[in-house]
C-alpha positions in Angstrom: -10.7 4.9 -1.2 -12.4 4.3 -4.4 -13.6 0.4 -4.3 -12.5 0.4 -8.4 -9.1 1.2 -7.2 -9.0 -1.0 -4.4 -10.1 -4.2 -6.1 -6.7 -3.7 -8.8 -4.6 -4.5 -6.0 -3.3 -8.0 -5.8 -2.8 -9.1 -2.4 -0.6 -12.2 -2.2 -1.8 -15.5 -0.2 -1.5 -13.6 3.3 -3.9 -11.1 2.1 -1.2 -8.3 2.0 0.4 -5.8 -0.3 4.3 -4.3 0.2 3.8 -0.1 0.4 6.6 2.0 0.4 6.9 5.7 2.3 9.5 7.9 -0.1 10.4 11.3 0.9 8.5 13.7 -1.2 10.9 16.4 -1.0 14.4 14.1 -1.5 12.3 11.1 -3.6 14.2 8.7 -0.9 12.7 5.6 -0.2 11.8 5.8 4.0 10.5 2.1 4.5 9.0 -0.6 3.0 6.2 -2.4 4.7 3.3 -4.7 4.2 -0.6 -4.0 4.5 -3.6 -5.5 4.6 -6.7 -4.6 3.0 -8.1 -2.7 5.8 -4.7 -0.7 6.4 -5.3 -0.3 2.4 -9.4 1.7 2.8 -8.1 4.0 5.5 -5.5 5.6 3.4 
């Protein structure tokens, strides 16, 4: 992942971020999650 990009996202005081999985054919949300900054790069 581009280090620009990843140094925008604000992780809270845990050091994570909530991601969401949506459908790409239906645009329904699957789950919403949390990650951390390494779960983040490997994208």
């Amino acid at each position: 992942m581009d280090k620009s990009i990843l140094e925008k996202i604000k992780f809270n005081s845990e050091g994570l971020v909530t991601v969401i999985t949506q459908s790409y054919y239906t645009g329904k949300v699957l789950m919403q999650a949390y990650a951390n900054r390494e779960a983040v790069e490997k994208r």
